[in-house]
N, CA and C of each residue as an Amber inpcrd file, in Angstrom:
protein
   390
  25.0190000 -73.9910000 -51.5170000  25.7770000 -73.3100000 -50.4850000
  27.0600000 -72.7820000 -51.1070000  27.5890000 -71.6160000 -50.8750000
  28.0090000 -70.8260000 -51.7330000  29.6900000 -71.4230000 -51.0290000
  30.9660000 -71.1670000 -51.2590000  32.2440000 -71.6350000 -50.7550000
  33.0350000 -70.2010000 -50.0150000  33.5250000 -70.7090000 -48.9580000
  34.1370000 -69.4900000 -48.1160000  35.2490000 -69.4630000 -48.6740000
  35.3640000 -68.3590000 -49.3290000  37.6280000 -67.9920000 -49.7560000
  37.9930000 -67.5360000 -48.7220000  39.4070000 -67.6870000 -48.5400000
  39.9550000 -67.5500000 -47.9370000  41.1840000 -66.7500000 -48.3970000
  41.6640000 -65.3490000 -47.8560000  42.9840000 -64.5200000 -48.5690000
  44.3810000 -65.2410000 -48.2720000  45.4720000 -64.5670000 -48.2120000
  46.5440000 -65.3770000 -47.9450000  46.7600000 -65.4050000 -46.5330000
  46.2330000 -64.5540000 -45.6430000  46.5140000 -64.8350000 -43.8160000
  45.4790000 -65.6410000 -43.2440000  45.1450000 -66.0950000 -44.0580000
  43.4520000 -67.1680000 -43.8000000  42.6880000 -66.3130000 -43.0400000
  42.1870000 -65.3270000 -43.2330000  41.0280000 -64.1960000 -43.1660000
  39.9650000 -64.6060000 -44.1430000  38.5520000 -64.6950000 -43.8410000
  37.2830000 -64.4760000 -44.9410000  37.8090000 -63.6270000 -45.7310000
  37.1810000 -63.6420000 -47.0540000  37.3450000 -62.2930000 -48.0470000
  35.7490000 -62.3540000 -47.8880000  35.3720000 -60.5490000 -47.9620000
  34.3000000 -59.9680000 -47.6540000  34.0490000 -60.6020000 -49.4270000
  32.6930000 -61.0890000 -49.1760000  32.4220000 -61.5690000 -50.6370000
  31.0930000 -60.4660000 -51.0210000  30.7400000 -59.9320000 -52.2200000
  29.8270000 -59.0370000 -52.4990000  30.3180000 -57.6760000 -52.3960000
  29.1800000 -56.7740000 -52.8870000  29.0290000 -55.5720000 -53.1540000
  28.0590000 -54.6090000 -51.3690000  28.7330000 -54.1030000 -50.5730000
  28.3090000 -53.5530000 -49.3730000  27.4030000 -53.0150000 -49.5520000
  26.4710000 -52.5100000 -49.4610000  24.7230000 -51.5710000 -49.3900000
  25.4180000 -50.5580000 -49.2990000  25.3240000 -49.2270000 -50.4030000
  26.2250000 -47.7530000 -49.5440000  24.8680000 -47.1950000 -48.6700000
  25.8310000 -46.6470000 -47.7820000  24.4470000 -45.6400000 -46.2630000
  23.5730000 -45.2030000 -46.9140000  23.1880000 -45.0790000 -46.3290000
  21.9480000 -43.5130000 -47.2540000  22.4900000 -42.3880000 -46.6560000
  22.4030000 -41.0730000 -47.0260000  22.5080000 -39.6870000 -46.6950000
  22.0450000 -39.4720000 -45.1010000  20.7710000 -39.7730000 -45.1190000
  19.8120000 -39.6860000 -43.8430000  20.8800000 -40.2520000 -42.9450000
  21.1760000 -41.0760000 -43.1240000  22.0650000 -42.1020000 -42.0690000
  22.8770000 -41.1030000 -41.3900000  24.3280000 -40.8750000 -42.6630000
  25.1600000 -40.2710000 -42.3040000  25.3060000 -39.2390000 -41.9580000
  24.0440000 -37.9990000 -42.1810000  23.5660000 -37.2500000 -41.4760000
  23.6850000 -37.2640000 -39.7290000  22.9480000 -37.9430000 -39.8750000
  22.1200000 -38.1040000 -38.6250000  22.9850000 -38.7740000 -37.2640000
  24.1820000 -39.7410000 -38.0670000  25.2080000 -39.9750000 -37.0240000
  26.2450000 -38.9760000 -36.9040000  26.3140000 -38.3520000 -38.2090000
  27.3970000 -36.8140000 -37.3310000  26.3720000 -36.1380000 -36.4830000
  25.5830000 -36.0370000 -36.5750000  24.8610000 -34.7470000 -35.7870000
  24.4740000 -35.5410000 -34.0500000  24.0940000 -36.6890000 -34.5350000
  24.0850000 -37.3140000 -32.8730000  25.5690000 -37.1890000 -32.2890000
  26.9150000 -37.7010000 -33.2400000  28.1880000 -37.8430000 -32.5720000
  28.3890000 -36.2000000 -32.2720000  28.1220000 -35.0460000 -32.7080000
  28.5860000 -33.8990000 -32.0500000  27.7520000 -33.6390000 -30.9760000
  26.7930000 -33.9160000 -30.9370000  25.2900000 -33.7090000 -30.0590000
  25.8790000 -33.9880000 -28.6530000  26.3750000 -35.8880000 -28.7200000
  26.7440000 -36.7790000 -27.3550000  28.2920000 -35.9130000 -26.9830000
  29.2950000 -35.5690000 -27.5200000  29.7330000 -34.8290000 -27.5920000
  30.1170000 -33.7480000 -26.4130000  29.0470000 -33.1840000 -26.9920000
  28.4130000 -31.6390000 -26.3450000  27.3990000 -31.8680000 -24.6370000
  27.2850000 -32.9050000 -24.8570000  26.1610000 -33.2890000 -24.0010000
  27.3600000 -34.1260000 -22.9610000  28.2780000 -34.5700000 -22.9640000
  29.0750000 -35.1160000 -22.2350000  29.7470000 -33.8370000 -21.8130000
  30.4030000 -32.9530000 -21.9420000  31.2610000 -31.9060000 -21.7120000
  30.1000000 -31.1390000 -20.9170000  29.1340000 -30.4290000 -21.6120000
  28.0130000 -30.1400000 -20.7830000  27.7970000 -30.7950000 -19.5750000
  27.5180000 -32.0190000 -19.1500000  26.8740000 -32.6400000 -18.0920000
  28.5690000 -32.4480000 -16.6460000  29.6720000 -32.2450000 -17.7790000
  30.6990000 -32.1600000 -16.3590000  30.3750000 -30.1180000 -16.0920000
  30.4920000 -30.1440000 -16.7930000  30.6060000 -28.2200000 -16.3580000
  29.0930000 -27.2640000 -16.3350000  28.1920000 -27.7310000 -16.5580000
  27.0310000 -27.3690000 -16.7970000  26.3550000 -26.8720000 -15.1000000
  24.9450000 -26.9900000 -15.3450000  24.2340000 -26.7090000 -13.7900000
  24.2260000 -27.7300000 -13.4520000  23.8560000 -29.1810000 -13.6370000
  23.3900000 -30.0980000 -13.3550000  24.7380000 -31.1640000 -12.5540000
  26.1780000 -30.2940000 -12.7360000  26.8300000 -31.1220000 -12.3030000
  26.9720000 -30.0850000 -10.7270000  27.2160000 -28.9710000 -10.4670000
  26.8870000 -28.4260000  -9.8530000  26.0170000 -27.6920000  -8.8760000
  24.8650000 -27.6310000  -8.9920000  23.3620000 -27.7120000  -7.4610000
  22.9800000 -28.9780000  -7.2860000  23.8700000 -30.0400000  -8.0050000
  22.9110000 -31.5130000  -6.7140000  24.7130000 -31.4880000  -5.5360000
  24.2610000 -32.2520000  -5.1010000  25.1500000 -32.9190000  -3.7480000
  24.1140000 -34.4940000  -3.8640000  24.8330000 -35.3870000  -3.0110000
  24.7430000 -37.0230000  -2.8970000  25.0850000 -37.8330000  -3.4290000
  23.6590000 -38.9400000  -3.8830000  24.1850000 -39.4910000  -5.3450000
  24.2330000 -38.9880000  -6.0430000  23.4340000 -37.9800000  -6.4030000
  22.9470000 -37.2360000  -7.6700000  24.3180000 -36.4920000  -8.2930000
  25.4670000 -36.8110000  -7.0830000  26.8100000 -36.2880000  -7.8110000
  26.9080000 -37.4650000  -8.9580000  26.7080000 -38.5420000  -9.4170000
  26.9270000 -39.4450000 -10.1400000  26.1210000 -39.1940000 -11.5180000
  24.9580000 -38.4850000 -11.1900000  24.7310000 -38.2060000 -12.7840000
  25.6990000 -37.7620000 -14.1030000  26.2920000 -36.9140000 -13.9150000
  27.5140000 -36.4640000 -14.7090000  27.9800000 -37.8570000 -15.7110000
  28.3730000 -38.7330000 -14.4720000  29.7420000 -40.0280000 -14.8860000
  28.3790000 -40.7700000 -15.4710000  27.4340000 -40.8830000 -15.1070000
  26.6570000 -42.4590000 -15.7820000  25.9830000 -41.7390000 -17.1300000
  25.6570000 -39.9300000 -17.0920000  25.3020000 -39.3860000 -18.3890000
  26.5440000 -39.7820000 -19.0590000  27.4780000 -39.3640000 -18.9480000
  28.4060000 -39.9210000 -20.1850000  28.8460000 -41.1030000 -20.2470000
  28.9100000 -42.2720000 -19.6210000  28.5430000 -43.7060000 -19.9350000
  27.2000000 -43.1390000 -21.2350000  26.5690000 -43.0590000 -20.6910000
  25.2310000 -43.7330000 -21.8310000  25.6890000 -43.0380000 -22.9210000
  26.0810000 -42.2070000 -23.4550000  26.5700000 -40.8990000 -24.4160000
  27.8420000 -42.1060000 -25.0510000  28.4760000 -42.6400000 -24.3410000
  29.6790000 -43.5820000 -24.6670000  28.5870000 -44.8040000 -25.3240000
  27.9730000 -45.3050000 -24.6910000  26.8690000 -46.7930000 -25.3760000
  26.1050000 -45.9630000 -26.7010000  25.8630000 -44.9500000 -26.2620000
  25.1730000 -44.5140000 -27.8650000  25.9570000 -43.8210000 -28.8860000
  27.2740000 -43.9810000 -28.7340000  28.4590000 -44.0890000 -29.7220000
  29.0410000 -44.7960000 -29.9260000  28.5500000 -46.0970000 -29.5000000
  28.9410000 -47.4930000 -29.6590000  27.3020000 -47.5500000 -30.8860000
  26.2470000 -47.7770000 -29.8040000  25.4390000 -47.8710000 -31.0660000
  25.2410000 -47.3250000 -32.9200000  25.9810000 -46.0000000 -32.5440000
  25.8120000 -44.7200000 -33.8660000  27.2520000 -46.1890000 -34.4350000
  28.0580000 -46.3870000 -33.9220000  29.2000000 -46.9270000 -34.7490000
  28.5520000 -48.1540000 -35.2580000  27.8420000 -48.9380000 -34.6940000
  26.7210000 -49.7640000 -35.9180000  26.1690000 -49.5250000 -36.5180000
  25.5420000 -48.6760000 -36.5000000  24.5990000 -47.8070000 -37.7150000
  25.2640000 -47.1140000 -38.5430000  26.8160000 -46.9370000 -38.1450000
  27.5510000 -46.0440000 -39.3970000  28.2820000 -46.9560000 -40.5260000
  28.1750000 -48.5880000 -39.7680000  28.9800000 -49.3690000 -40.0410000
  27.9370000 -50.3020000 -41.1610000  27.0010000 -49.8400000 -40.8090000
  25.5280000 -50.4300000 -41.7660000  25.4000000 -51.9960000 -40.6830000
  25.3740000 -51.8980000 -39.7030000  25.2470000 -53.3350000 -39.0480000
  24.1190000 -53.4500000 -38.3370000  23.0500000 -54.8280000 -38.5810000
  21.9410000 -54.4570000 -37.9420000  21.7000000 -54.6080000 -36.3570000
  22.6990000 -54.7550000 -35.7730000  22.8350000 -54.2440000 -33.9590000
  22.7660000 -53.0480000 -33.6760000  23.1590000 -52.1780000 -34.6790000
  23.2300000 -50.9630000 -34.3330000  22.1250000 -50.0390000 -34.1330000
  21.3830000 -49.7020000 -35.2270000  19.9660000 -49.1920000 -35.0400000
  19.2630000 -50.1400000 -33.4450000  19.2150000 -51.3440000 -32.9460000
  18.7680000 -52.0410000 -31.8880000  19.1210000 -51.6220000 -30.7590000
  20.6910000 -51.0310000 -31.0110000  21.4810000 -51.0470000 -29.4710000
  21.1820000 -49.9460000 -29.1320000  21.0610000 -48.6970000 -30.1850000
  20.7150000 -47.2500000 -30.0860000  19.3830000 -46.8330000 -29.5450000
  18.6160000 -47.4630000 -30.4940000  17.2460000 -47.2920000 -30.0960000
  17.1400000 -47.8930000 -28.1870000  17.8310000 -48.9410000 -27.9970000
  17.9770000 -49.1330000 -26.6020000  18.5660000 -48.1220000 -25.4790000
  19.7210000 -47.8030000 -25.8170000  20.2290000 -46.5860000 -25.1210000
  19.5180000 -45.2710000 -25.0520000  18.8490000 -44.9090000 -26.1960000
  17.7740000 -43.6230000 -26.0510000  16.4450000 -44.0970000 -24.8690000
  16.1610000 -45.2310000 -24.9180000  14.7050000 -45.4380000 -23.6780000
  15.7820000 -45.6110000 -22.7510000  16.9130000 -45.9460000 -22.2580000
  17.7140000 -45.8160000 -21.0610000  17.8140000 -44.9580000 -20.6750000
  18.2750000 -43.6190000 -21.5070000  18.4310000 -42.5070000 -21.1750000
  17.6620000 -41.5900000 -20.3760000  16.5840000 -41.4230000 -20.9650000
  15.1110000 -41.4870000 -20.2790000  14.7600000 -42.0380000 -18.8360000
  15.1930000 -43.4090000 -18.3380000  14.3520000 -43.9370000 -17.4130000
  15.7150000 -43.1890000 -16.1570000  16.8400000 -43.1470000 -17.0900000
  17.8730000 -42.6930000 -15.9860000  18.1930000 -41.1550000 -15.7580000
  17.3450000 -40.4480000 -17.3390000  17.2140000 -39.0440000 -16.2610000
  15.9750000 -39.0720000 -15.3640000  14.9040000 -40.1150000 -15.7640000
  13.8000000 -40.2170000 -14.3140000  14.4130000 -40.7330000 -13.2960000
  15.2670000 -41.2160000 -13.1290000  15.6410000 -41.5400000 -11.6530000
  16.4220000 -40.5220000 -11.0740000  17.4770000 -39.9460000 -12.0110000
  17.8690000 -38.6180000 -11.1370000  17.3550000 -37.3990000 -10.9810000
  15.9580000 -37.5500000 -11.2400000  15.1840000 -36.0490000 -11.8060000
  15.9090000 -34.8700000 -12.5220000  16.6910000 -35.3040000 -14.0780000
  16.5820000 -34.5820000 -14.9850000  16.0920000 -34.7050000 -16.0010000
  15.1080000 -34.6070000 -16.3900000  14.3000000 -35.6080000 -16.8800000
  13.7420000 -34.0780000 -18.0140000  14.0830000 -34.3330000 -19.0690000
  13.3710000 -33.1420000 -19.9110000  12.6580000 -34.4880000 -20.9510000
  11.5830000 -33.6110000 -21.2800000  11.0830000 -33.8630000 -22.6510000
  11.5950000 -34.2080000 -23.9470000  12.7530000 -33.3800000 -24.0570000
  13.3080000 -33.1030000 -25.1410000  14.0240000 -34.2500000 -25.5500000
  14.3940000 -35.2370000 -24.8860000  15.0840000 -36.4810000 -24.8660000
  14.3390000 -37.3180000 -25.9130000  12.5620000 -37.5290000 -26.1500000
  12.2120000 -37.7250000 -26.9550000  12.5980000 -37.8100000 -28.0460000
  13.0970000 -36.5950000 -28.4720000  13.5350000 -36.4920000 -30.1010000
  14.0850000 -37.5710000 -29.9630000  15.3600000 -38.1210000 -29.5440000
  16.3600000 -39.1960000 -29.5900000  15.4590000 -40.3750000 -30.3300000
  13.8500000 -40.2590000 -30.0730000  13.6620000 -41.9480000 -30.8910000
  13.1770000 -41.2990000 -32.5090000  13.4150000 -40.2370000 -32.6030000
  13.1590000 -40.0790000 -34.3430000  13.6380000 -40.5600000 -34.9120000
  15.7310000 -39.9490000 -34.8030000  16.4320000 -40.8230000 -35.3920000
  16.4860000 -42.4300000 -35.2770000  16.6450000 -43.1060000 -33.7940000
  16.1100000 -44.5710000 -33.7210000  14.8840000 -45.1340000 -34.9870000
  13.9930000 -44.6220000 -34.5920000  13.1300000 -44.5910000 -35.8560000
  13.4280000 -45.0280000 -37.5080000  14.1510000 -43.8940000 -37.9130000
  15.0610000 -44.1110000 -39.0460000  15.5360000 -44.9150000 -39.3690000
  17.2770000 -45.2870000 -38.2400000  17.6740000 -46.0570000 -37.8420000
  17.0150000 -47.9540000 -38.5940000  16.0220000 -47.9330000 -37.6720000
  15.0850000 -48.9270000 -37.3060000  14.7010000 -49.3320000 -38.8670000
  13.9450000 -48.4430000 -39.8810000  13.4730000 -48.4360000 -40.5310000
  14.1240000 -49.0040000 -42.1670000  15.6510000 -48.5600000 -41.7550000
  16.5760000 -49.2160000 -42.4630000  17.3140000 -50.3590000 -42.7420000
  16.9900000 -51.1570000 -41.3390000  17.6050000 -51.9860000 -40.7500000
  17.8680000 -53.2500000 -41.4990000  16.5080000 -53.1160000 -43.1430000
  17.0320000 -54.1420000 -43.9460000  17.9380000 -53.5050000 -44.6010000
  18.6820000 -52.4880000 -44.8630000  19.8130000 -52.3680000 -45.5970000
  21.1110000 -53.1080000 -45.3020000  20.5900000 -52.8230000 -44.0620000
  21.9460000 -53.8500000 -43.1000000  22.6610000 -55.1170000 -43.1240000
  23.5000000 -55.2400000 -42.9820000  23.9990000 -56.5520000 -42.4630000
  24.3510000 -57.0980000 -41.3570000  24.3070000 -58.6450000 -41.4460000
  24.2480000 -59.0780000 -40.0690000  26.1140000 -59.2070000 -39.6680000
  26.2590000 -59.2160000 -38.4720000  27.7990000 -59.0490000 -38.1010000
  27.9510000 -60.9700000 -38.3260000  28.9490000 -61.1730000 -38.8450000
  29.3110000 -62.3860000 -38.9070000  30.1790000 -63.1920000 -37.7680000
């Protein structure tokens, strides 16, 4: 069993050499972080915030919640942590079941588990959060 150091504010010292990302990674989390982005600003000014009336006024605020959880997730996966690819890949099938409940519901949402996929696939590069 290996010995925990300790620095001078009694903090762990990160012991080892970090896994660097892969390309794919860092790719793929800028392009989701401008994507959610775009897709949050969109969902306030777009059509979809405008021809419903009811609840369906609430789509807007809970689309960008989830856009907020899957920039929480991308920040584990940027961070190389293996929650992250888990939490993401979770928020993309959320996304989904919650544009089926407000009927906006495109296809295209799919793509979202490619990158998960990836994500997923890397997940031994990762480390576990201590």
């Amino acid at each position: 069993m290996s010995e925990v150091k300790y620095d001078q504010y009694g903090y762990k010292k990160k012991g080892g050499k970090r896994n660097p990302r892969p390309q794919l990674i860092t790719i793929l989390c800028v392009l989701l972080f401008a994507w959610g982005l775009w897709e949050i600003a969109f969902s306030y000014t777009g059509n979809t915030a405008l021809s419903k009336s009811g609840v369906d006024t609430l789509y807007p605020a809970i689309n960008a919640l989830m856009m907020v959880f899957s920039f929480v997730g991308l920040s584990g996966v940027w961070s190389m942590e293996k929650w992250g690819p888990i939490s993401f890949a979770v928020v993309v099938a959320l996304k989904i079941v919650v544009d089926l409940l407000f009927g906006h519901f495109n296809p295209v949402y799919f793509i979202g588990f490619i990158p998960a996929a990836v994500f997923l696939l890397n997940i031994k590069k990762m480390r576990r959060t201590d």
